[in-house]
PDB file of N, CA, C and O in Angstrom:
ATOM      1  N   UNK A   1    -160.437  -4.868-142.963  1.00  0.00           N
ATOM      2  CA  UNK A   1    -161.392  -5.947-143.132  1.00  0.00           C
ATOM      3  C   UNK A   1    -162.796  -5.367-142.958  1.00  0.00           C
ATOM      4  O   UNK A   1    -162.992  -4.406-142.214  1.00  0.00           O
ATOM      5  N   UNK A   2    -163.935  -6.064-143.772  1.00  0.00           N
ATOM      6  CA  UNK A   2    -165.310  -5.123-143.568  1.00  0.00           C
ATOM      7  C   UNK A   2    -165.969  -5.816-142.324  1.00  0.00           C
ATOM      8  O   UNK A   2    -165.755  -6.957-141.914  1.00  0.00           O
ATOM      9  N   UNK A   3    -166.963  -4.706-141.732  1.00  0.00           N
ATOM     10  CA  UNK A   3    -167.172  -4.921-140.515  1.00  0.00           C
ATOM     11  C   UNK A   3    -168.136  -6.599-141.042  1.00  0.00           C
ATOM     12  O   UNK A   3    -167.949  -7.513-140.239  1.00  0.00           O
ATOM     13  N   UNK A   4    -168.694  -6.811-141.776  1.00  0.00           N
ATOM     14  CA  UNK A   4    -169.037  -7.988-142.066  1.00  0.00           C
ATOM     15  C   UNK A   4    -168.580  -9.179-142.046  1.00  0.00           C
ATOM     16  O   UNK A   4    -169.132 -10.196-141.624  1.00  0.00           O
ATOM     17  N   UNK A   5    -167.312  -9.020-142.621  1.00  0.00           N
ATOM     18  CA  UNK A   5    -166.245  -9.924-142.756  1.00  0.00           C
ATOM     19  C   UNK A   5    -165.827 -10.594-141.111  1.00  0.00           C
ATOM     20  O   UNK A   5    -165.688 -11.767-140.765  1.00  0.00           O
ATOM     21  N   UNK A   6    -165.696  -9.229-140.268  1.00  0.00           N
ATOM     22  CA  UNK A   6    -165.526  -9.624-138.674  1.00  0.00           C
ATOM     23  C   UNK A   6    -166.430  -9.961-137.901  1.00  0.00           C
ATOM     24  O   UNK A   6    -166.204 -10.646-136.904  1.00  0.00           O
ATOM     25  N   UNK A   7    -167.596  -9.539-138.230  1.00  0.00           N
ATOM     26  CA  UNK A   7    -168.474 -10.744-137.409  1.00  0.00           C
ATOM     27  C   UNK A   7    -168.723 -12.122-137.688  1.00  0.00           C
ATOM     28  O   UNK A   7    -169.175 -12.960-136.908  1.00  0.00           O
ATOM     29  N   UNK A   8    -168.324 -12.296-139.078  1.00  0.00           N
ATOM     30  CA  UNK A   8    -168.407 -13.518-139.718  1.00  0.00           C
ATOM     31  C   UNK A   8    -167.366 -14.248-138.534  1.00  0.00           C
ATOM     32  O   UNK A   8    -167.881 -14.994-137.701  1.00  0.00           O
ATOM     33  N   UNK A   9    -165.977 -14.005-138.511  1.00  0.00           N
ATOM     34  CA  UNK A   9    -165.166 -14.560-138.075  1.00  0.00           C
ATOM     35  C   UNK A   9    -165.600 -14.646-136.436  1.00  0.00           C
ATOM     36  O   UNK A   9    -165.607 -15.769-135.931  1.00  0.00           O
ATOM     37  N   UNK A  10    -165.882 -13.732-135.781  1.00  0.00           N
ATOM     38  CA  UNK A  10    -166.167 -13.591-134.690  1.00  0.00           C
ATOM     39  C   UNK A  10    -167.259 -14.855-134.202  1.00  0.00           C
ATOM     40  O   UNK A  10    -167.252 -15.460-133.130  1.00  0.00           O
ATOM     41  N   UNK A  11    -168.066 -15.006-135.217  1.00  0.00           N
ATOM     42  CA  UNK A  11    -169.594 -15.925-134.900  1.00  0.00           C
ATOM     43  C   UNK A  11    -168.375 -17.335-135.356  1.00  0.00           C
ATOM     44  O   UNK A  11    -168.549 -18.197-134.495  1.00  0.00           O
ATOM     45  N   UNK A  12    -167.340 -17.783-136.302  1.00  0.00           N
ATOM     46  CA  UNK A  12    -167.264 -18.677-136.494  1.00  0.00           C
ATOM     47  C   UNK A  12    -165.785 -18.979-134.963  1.00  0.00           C
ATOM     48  O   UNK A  12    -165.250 -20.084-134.876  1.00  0.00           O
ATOM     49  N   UNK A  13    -165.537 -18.237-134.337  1.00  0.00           N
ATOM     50  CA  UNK A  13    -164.638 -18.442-133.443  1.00  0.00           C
ATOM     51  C   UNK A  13    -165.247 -18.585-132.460  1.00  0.00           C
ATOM     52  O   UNK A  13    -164.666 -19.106-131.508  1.00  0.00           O
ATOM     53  N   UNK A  14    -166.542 -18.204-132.335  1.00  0.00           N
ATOM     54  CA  UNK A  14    -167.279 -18.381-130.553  1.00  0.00           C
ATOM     55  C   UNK A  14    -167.926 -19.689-131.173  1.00  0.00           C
ATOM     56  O   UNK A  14    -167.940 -20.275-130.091  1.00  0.00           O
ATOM     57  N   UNK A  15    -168.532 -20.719-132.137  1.00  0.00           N
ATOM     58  CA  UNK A  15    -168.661 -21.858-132.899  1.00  0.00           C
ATOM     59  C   UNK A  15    -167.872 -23.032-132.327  1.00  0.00           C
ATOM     60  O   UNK A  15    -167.998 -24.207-131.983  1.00  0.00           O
ATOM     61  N   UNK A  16    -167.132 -22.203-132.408  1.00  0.00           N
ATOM     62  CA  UNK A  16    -165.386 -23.234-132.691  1.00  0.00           C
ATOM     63  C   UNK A  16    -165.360 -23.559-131.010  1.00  0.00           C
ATOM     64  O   UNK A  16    -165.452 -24.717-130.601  1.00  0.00           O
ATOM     65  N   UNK A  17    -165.218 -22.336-130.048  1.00  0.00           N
ATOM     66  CA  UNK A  17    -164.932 -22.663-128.919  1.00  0.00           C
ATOM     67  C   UNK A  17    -166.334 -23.249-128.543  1.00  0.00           C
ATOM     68  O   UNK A  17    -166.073 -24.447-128.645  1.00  0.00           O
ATOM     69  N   UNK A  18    -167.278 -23.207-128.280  1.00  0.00           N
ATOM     70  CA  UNK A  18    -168.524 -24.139-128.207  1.00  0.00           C
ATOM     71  C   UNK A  18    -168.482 -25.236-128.203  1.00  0.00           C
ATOM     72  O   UNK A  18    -168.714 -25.926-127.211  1.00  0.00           O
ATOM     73  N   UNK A  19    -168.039 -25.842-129.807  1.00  0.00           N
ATOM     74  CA  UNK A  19    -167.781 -27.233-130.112  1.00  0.00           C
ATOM     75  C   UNK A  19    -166.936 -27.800-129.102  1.00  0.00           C
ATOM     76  O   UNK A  19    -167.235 -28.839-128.514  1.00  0.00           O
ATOM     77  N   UNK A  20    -165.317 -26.791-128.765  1.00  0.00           N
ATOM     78  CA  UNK A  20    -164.900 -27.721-128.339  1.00  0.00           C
ATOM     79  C   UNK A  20    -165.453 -27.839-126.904  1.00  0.00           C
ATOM     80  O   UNK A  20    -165.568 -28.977-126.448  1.00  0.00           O
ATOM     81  N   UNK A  21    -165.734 -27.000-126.301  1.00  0.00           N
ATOM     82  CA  UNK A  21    -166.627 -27.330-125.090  1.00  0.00           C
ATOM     83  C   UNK A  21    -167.427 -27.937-124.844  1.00  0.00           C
ATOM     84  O   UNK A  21    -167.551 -28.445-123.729  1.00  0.00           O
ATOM     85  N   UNK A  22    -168.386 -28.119-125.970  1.00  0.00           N
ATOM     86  CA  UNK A  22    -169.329 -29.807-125.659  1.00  0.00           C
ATOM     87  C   UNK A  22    -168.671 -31.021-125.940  1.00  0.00           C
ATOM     88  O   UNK A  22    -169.061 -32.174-125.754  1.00  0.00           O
ATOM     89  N   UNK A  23    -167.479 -30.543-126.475  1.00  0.00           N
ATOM     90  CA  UNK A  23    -166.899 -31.689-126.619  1.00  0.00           C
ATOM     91  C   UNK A  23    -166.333 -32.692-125.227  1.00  0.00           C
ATOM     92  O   UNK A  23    -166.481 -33.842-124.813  1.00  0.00           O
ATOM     93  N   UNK A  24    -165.464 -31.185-124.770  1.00  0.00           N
ATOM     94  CA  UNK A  24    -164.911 -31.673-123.651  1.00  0.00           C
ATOM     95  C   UNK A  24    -165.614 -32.138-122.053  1.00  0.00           C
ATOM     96  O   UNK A  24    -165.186 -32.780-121.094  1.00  0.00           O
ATOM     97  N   UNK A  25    -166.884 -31.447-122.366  1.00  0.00           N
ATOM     98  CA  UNK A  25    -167.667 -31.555-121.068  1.00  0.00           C
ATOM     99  C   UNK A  25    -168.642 -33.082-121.377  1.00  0.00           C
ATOM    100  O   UNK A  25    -169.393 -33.645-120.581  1.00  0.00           O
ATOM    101  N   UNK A  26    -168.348 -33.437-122.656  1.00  0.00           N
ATOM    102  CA  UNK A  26    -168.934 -35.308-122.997  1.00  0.00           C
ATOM    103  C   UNK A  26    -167.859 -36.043-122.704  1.00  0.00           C
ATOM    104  O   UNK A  26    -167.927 -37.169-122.212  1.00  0.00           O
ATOM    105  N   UNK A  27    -166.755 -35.417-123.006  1.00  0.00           N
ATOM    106  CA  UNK A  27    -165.531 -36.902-122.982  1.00  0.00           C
ATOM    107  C   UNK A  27    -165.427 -37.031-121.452  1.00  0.00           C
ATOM    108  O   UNK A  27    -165.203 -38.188-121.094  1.00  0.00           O
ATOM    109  N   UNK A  28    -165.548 -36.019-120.341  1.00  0.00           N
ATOM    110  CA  UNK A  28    -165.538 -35.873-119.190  1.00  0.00           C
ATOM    111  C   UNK A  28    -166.371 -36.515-118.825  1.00  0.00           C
ATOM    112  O   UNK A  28    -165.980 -37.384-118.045  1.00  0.00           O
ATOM    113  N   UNK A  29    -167.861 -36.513-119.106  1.00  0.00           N
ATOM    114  CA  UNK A  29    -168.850 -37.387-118.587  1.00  0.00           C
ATOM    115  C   UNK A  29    -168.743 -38.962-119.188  1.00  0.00           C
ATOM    116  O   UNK A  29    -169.020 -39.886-118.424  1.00  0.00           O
ATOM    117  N   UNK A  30    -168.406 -39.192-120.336  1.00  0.00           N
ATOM    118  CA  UNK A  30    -167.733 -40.627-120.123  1.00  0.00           C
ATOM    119  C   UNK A  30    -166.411 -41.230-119.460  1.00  0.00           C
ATOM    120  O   UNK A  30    -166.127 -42.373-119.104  1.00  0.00           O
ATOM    121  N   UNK A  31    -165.697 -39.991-119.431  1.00  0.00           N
ATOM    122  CA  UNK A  31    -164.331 -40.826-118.166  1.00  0.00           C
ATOM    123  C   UNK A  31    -165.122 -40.755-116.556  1.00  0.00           C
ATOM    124  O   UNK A  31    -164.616 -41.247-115.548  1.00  0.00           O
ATOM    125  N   UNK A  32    -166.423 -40.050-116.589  1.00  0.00           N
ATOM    126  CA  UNK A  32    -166.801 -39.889-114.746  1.00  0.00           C
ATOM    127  C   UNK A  32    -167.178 -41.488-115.111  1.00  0.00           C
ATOM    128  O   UNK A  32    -166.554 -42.319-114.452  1.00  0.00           O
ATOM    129  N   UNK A  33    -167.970 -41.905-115.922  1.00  0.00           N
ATOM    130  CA  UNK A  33    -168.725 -43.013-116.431  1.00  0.00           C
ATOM    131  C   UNK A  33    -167.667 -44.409-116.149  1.00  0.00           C
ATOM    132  O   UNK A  33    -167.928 -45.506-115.656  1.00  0.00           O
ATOM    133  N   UNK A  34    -166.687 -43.975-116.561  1.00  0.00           N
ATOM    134  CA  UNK A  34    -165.952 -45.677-116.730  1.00  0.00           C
ATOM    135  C   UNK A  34    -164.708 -45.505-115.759  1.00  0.00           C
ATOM    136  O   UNK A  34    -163.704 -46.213-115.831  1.00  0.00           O
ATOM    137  N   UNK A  35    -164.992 -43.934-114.353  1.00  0.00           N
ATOM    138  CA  UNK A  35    -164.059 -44.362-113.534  1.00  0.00           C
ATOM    139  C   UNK A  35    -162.491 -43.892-113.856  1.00  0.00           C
ATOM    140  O   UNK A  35    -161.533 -44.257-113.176  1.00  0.00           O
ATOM    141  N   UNK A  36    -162.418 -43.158-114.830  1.00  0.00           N
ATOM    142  CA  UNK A  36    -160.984 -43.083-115.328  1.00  0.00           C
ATOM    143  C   UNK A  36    -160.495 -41.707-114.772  1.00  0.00           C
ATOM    144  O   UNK A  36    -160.825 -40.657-115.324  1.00  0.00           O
ATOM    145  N   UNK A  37    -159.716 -41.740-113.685  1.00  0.00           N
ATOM    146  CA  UNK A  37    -159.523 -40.769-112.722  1.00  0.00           C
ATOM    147  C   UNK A  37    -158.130 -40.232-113.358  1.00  0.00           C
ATOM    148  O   UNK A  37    -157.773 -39.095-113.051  1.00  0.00           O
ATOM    149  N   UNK A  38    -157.527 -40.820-114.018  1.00  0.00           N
ATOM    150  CA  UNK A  38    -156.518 -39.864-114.719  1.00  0.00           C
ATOM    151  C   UNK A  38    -156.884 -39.090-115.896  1.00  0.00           C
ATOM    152  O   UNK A  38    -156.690 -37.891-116.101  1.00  0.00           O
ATOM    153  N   UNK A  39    -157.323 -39.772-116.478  1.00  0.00           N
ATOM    154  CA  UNK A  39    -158.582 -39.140-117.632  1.00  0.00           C
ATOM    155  C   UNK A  39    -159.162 -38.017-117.534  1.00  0.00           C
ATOM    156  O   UNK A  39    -159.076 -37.114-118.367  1.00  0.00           O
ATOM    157  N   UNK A  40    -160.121 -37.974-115.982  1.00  0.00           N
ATOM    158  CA  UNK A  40    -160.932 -37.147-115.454  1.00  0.00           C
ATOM    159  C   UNK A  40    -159.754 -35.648-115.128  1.00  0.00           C
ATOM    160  O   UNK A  40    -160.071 -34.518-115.499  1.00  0.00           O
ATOM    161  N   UNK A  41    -158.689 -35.884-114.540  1.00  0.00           N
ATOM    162  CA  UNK A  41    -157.932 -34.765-113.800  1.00  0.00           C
ATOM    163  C   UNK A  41    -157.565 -34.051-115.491  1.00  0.00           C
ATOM    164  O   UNK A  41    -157.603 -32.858-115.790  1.00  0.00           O
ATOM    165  N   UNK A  42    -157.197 -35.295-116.450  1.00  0.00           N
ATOM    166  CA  UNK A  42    -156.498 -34.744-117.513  1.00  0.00           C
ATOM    167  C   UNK A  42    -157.776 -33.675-118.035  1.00  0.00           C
ATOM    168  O   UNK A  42    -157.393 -32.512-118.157  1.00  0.00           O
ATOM    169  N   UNK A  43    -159.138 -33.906-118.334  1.00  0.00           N
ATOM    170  CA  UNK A  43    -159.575 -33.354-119.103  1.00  0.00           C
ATOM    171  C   UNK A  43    -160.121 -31.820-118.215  1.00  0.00           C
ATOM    172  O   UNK A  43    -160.343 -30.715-118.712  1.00  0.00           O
ATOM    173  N   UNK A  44    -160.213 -32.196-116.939  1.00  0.00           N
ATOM    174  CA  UNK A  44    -160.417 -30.782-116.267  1.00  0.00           C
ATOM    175  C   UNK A  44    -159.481 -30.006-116.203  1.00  0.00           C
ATOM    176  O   UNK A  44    -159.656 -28.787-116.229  1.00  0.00           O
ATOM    177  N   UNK A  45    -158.231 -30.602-116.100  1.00  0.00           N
ATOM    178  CA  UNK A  45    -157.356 -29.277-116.655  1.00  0.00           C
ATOM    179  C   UNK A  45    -157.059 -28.630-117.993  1.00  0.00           C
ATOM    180  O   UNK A  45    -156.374 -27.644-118.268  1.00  0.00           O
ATOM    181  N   UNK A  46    -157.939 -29.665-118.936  1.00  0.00           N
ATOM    182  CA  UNK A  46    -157.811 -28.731-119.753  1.00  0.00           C
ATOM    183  C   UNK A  46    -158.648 -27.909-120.593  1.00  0.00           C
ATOM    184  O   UNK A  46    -158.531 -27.323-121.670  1.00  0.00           O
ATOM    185  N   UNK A  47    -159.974 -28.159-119.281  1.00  0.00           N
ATOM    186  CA  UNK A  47    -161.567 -27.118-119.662  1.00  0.00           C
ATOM    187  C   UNK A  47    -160.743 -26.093-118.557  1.00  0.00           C
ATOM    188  O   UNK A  47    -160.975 -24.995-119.063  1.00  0.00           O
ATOM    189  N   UNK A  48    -160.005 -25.860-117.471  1.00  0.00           N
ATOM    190  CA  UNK A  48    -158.834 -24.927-116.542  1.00  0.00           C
ATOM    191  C   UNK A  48    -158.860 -23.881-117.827  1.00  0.00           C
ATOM    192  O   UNK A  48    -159.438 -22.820-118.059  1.00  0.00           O
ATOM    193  N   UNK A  49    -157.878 -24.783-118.585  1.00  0.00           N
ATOM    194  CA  UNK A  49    -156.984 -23.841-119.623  1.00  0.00           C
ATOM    195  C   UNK A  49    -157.283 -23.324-121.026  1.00  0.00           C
ATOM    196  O   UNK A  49    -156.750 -22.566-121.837  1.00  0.00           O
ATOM    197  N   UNK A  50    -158.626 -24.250-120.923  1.00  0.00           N
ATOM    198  CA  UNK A  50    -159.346 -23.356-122.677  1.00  0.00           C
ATOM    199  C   UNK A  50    -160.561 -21.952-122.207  1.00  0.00           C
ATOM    200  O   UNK A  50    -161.436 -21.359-122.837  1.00  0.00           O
ATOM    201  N   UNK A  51    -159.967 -21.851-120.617  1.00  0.00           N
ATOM    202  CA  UNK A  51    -160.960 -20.594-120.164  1.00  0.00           C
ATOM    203  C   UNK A  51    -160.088 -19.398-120.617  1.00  0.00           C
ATOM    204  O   UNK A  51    -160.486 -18.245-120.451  1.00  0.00           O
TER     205      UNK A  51
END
């Protein structure tokens, strides 16, 4: 693969994990928001496991 080709992928995989990390660190701040303590445990374990 050209070294071009792999940074391409490289920049679109650190993208990818980003997204989902703002993702997950908003849905978290609306379950702190409305109190949803199963919600809350669920989504911290699984910012735990996308480390």
């Amino acid at each position: 693969m050209s070294q071009n080709r792999l940074q391409s992928v490289s920049k679109a995989r650190e993208a990818h994990r980003a997204n989902i990390q703002r993702s997950l660190e908003h849905r978290l701040e609306v379950a702190r928001a409305k109190g949803d303590e199963q919600l809350i445990r669920q989504l911290e374990a699984e910012m735990r496991d996308s480390y």
